[in-house]
N, C-alpha and C positions, 0 to 999 in steps of 0.2 A: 455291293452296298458300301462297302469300306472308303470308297471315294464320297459319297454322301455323306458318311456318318460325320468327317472332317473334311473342307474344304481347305485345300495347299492354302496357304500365303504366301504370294508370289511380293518380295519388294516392290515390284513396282505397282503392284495393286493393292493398296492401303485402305480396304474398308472401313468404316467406322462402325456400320451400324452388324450386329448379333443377332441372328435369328436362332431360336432354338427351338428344336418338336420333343416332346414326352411323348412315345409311345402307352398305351394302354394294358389293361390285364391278359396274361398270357401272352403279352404282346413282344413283340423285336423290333430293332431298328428298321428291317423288310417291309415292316404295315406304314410306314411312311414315307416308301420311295417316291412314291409320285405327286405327294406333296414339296417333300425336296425337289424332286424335279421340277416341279413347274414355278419354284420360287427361283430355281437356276436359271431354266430357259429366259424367265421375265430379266433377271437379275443379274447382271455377271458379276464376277469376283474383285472386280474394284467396288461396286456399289455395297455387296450382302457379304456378310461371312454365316456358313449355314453349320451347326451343329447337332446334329441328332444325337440323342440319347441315348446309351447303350450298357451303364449299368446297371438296368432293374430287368434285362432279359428273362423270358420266359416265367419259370416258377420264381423269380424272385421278385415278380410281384407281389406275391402272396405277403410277403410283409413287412407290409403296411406303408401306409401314406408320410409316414414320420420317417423311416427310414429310407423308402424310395427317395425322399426331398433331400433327405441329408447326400444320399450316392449323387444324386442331379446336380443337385449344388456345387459340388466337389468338381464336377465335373467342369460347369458355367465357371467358374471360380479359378480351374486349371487352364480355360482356354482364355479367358480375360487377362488371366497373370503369362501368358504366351504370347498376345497380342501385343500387350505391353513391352516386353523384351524385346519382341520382332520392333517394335517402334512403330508400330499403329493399332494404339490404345483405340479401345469402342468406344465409342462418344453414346449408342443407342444398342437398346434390349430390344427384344420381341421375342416373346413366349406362345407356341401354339401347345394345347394341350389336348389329346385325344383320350376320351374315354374317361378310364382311371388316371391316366395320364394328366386331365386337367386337373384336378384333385393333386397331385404329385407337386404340378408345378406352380399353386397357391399357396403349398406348404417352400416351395423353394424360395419362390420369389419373395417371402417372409424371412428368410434368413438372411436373402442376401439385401434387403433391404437393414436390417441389423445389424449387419458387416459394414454398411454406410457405404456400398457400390452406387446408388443410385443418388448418392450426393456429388457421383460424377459421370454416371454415365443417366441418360433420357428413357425410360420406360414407354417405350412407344405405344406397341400393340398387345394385345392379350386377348388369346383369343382360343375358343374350344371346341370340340366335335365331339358330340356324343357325352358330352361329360354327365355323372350324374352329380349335381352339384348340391342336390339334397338326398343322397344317399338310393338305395334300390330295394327298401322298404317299402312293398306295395300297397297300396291303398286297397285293398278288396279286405273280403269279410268270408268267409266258409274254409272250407277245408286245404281246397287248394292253398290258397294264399296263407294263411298262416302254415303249411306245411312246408310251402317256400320259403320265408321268412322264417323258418326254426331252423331247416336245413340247411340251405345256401350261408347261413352266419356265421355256422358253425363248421363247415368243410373247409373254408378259404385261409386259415389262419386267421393273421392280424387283420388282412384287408378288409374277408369276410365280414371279421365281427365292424371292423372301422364301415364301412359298408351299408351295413344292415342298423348303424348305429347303436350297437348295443356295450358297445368299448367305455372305459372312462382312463381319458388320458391324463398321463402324468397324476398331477395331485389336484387336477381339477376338477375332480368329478363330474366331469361333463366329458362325453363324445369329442373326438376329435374334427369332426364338420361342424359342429356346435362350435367347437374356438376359431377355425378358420373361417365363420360368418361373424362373430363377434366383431363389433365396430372398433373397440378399446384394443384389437388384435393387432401383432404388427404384421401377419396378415392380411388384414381389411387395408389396415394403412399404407399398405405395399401396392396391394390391388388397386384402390386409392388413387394412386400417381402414376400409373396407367393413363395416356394419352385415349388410348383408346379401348375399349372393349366387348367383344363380340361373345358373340355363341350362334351356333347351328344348332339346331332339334330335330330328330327324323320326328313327322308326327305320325306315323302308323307302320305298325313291324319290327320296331326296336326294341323285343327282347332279352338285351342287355341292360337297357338306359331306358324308358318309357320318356316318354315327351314331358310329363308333369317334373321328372327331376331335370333332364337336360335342358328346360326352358326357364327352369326357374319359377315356378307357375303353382299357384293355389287351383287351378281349372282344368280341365281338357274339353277344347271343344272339340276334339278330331273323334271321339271314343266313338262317335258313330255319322262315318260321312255323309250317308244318307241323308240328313237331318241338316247339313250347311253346306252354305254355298261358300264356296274357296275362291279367294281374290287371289291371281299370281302375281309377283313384279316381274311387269316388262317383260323383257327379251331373255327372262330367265324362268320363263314360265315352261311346260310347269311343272319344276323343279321346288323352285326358290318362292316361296308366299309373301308377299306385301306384308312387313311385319305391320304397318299401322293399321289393316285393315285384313286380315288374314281369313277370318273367317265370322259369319252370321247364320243365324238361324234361318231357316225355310219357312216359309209361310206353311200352312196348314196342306194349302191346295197344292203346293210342289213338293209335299212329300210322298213318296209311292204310299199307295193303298195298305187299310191292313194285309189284304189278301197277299198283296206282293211282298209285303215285308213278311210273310209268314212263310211264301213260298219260296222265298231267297232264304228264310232261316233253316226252312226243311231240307233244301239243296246241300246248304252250308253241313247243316248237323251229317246228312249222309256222307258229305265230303271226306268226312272229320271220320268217321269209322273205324275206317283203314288203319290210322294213324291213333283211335283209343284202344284198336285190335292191337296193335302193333304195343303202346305202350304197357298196357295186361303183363304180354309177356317180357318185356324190355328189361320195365322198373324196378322188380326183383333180382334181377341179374347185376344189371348196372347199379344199381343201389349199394352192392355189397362191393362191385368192383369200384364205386368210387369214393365210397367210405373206405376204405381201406387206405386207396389212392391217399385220400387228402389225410390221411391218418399220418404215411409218411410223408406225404408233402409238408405239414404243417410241424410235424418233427423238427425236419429238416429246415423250413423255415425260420424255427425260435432258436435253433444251434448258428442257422446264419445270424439274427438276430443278436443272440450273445455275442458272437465274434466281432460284427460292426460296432457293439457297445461299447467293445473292449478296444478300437480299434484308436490310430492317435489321430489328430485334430479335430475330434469332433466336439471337444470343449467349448470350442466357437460357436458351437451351432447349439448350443444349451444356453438359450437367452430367456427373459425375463418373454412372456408369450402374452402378458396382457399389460396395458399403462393405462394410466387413468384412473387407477385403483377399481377396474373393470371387475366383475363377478367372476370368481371363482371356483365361486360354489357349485369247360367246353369240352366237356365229356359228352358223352351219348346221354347220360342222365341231367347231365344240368341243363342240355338241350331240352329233354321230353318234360322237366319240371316247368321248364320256362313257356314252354309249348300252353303246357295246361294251365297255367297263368294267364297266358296272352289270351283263353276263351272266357276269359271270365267279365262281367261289365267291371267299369269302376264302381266302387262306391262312395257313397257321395255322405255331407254331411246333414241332416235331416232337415225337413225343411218347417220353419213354424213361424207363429205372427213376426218374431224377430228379426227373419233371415232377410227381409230388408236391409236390414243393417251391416251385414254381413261383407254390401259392397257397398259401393260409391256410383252416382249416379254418373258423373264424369270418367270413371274409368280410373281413378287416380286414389295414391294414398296420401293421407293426411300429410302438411307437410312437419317434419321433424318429429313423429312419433315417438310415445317415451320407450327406452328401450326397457324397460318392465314393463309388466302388462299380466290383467290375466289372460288364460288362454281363449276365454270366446273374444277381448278384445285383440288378442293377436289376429284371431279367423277373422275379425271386421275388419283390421286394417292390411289384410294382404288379400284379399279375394279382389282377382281383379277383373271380370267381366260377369257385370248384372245377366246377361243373356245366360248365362252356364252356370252350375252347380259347382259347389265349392267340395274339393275331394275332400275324404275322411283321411290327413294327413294328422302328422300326432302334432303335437304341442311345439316343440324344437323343430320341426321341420317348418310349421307356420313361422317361426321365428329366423328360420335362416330366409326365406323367403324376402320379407321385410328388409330386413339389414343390406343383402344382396341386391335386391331393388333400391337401394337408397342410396349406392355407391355408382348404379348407372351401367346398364349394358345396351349394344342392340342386339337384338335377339330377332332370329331367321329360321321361321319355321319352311325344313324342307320336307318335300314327298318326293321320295323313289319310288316309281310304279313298276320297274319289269324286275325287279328281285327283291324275296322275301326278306333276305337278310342285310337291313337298312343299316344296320351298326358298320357292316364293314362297306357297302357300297358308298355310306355318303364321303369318305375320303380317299375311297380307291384301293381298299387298304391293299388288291391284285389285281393287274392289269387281265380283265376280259370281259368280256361285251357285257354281261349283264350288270355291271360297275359302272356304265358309260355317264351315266347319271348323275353319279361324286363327280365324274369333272367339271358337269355343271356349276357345282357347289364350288368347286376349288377354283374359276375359273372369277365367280362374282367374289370369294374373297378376294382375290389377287388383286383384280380390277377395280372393285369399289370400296373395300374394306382395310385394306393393308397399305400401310405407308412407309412410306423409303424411308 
């Protein structure tokens, strides 16, 4: 992988343009080979220079988004001021971010817009897999879900709490995903000047990342296939969904019977046996072995922590984070938690004479919404499909929704259908057959979405 992580500069091939990947949580440079790869194969080394990311390896994810950005940055930062000396300066960026990794490179690409690089080099693409871009605070209601949502916040360190959004950074008292959707952010305004900007969503199976945060989305329509019919695009079907037309509700008479849907649920519930047999005795086990775990992980993460604080030029990177005078104010157990999350429906937000209002008849939000608001008019102006229920999302997450939506993405809801584990097949993150499916996905970025 060390040929990936840095591509030579050969003089006589003077790239201009920077691609860089953020790996994701628990993640390494490895979970991105074969996206480097295939931005190689298309690309040779006079056209791309490809950079992958290799300071936030393994547990030092753990923390946090503020820090990983600062390591990244340093990084973007080292190879720019290289290219420059070699005497072929990047005229163009392009950021792909996978997972926690988009999250990472939001906060990067904010610093180095502060640093004033993008007053000379072009912010091409921008672009994420799996990210959750409103945090992995689920929307259900009972035991599960709030036991996930206490637990998972609190084993991960910083990321955890930045995560679950229960963090307040710096002296803003506000979450960290809350300043990086902030429009007055130099974040948003980085994002901003972004040429282009993408997102993929797995919509069923993503365990890590659900669809509602990696799409950016007030909705789910996928929470139950049975119930719509799915538009694919083209010759990328059916991978890749028609984002302007992704998915509609069933008529009455095309959706299976009660009886079939009672006997598909009975099939399911036995299926599922095995695997509550199994978690019984699991949970207590692993429980203790990954409390523990993250006990010293997250130790050890706030000792790395101190030492990066303490660390020299990170003075640059402590900028003024709002303008405008903006508001201020994979363990066995995180598997079988995540497990028992994914059996749960969503919940939605209640429905009454008002909930008309909630969306837009045209599919569209108001334009220029005020960025205050109270919270039912946040829920009016980000619900975006009258046909679907609007999730029980909290207040700040309606509000990153908006903001995000106002800056402009396209957004590509994909389905992997022969592996359960959608987080790492939609990029390949290892090359074997049941993955075949991320090349899909990596196949129509390359081709339709990313620009030289």
């Amino acid at each position: 992988m060390e040929e990936s992580e840095r591509t030579s500069i050969d003089p006589e091939r003077k790239a201009d343009h920077l691609c860089v990947l953020v790996h994701g949580l628990w993640g390494n440079p490895s979970h991105l080979s074969y996206l480097a790869k295939s931005l190689r194969e298309k690309y040779a080394e006079d056209k791309l220079n490809i950079l992958v990311a290799k300071s936030n390896s393994g547990t030092y994810t753990y923390d946090g988004i503020e820090t990983g950005g600062e390591r990244v940055t340093q990084e973007i930062e080292s190879l720019l001021q290289e290219l420059e000396g070699d005497g072929a300066p990047a005229a163009k960026l392009s950021i792909v971010g996978y997972s926690l990794g988009g999250l990472i490179a939001r906060y990067a690409i904010g610093l180095l817009h502060s640093k004033g690089w993008f007053q000379k080099i072009q912010p091409v693409n921008f672009t994420t897999f799996a990210t959750p871009h409103l945090g992995v605070r689920t929307p259900l209601r009972g035991y599960h879900s709030q036991l996930w949502n206490a637990f998972g916040s609190r084993t991960l360190s910083a990321s955890g709490r930045q995560l679950f959004t229960i963090d307040t950074f710096r002296d803003t008292n506000r979450p960290i995903l809350s300043l990086l959707a902030d429009p007055d952010s130099v974040f948003m305004r980085a994002l901003s000047l972004f040429k282009n900007r993408v997102l993929y969503a797995n919509i069923v199976n993503d365990r890590s990342a659900p669809y509602y945060t990696t799409a950016i989305t007030a909705t789910d329509p996928f929470a139950d296939l049975d119930a719509v019919k799915i538009r694919y695009l083209g010759s990328y079907s059916p991978n890749i969904l028609d984002p302007e037309h992704a998915a509609a509700p069933k008529s009455t008479q095309d959706r299976k019977s009660l009886y079939a849907r009672l006997t598909s649920s009975s099939q399911t519930l036995l299926m599922r046996v095995p695997l509550y047999t199994a978690l019984v005795a699991l949970i207590p086990i692993a429980t203790v072995a990954w409390t523990i775990n993250s006990g010293i992980q997250s130790f050890r993460s706030n000792k790395r922590i101190q030492l990066h604080e303490q660390g020299k030029g990170l003075d640059s990177y402590r900028i003024p984070l709002l303008t405008n005078g903006g508001n201020t104010a994979t363990s066995a157990v995180t598997g079988a938690f995540r497990r028992m999350n994914s059996t749960q429906g969503q919940d939605y937000l209640p429905e009454s004479s008002d909930d008309e209002d909630l969306t837009h008849t045209n599919g569209a939000a108001p334009e220029n919404p005020s960025t205050t608001g109270s919270p039912l008019e946040l829920k009016r102006t980000t619900s975006r499909k009258a046909d679907f229920p609007t999730l029980a999302l909290s207040d700040a997450q309606f509000e990153m929704i908006r903001h995000l939506d106002n800056v402009g993405w396209k957004k590509y809801p994909v389905q992997i259908h022969k592996h359960g584990h959608t987080h790492a097949a939609i990029i390949v993150r290892m090359e074997k057959p049941g993955f075949d499916e991320g090349k899909v996905v990596v196949r129509h970025w390359l081709d339709e979405e990313f620009e030289i």
